[in-house]
N, C-alpha and C positions, 0 to 999 in steps of 0.2 A: 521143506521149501514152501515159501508162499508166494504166489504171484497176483500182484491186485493192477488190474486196469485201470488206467483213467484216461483224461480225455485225450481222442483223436490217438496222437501217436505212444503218450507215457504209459511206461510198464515201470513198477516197482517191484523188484524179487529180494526176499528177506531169509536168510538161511544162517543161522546159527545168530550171531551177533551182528551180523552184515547186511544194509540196507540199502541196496542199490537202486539208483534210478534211472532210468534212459529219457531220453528228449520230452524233458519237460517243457512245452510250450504255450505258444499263449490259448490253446483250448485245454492245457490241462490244469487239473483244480491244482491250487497253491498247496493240500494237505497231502499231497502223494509226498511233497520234502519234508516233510515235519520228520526229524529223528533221522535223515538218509546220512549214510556212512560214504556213499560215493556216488559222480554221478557219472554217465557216459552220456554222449552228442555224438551224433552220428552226423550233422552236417548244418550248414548256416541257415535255412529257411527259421522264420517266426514259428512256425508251428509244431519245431521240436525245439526251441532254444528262448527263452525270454530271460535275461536278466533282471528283470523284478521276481521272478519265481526263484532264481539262483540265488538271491540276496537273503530267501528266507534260512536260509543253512551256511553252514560252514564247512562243507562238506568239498574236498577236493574233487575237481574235474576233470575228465579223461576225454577227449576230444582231437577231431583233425585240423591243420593250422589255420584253417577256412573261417573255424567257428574262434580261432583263439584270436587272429587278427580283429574279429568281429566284436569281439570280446573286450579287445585291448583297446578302440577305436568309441566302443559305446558304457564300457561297464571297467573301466580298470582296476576298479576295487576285487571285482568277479574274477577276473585275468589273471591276477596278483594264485588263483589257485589251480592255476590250468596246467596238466599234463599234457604236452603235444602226441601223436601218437600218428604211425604210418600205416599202409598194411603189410599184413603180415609179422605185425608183432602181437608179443606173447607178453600181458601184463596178470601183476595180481592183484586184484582190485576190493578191496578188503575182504581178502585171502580169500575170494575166486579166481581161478584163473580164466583168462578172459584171452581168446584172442579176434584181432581184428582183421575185416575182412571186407574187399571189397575197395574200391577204387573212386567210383562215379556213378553220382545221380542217373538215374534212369531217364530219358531223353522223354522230353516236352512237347518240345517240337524241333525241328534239324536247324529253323534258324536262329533257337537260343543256344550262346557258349554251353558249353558243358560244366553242371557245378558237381566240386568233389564230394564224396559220400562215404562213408564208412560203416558198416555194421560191426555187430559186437557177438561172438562166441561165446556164451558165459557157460563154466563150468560147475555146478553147485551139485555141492556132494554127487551122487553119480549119475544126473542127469545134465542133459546139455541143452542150453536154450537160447534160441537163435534170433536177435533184433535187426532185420537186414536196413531200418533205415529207408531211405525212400531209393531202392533199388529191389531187383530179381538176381540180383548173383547171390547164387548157392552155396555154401557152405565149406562144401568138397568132405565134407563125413557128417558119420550118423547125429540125429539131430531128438531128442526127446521132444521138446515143444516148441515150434516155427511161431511167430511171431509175426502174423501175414498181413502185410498191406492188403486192405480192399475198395480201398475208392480215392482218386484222386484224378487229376488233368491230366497225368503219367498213365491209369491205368485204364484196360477193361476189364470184365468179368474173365474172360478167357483168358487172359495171361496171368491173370490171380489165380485161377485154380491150375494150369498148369504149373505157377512156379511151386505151389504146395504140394502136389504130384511130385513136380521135381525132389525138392527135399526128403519129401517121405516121413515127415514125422509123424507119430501114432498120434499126436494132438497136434492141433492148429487153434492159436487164440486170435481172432481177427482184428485188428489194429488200423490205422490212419482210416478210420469213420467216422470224422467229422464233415465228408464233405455230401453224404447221401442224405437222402432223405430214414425215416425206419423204414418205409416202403423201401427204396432201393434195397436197404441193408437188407431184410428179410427175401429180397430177392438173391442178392449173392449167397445168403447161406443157404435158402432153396437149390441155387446149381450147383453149391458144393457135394452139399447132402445127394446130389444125383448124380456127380462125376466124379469125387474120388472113387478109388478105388476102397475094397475092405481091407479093415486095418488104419486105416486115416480120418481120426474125425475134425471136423471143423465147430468150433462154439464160438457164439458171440456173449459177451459181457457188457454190463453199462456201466460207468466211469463209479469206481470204489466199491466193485464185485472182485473177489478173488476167483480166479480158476480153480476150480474142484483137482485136486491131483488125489 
């Protein structure tokens, strides 16, 4: 398995033949699609979904109805490859199985609607890796590498490191870090490195670094 980061929220993981990609958005570089076999969307924001990044592939997409309306309204040519998907389902997505998880975006503030959200389970050979998408809901089993939001108008520090506590994976790649400064980011990996527990680590990567596994 290889997992390369790139900007803010995209993660690419490539395991045999299969090159997955999650919310490619408008801070992620255009080169995470080059060659991708499938993509997943976790939910309609700009910053995991841009249709000029979609266009460069032909790669089918696996998304909830949020991002396919969005889809079908700005990009029809892009729509024309969209799998809708609920939670709780069980896909195989070029032959990982994959399940989805999660319901809704993580709250703003109380007087915006709530937007829908979806994370993605991926199965790759025998480990499991967890993209929760711009949410804190857990998994509900054992997790190899969490895929941790850390900065954004949704989050603080403290609820980023207890949701990575929560999960419990022996790795944490930290993810939606486009909105800190490196000053901030080197301060959340400073309170990780001080509050998880042993057994849990937390790494930051810069956009087209793979994670060491």
């Amino acid at each position: 398995m290889r997992i390369t980061k790139f900007g803010h929220a995209c993660v690419r993981i490539e395991h045999d033949v299969a090159a997955v990609v999650l919310d490619p958005g408008v801070f992620s570089e255009a080169e995470a699609l080059d060659g991708a076999t499938a993509v997943l969307i976790t939910h309609e924001h700009a910053d995991h979904v841009h249709p000029d990044l979609l266009r460069r592939s032909d790669a089918p997409i696996w998304t909830i109805e949020a991002v396919a309306r969005l889809l079908r309204e700005q990009a029809p040519d892009v729509a024309e490859r969209v799998t809708v998907v609920r939670p709780g389902d069980r896909l195989d997505v070029s032959g990982m199985p994959v399940e989805v998880v999660g319901e809704k975006h993580a709250v703003i503030h109380p007087d915006y609607d709530r937007f829908d959200n979806s994370g993605y389970l991926l199965t790759v050979g025998p480990d499991a890796v967890y993209h929760p998408g711009d949410a804190l809901t857990a998994p509900g089993r054992t997790v190899d590498v969490l895929l941790a939001p850390v900065s954004a108008p949704w989050l603080k520090v403290s609820e980023a490191v207890d949701f990575v506590r929560e999960v419990g994976a022996p790795r944490s790649l930290g993810i939606h870090d486009r909105v800190y400064s490196d000053i901030g980011l080197d301060m959340v990996a400073s309170h990780m490195g001080n509050l998880l527990p042993e057994g849990q680590e937390f790494v930051r990567r810069q956009p087209g670094e793979d994670l060491d596994l």
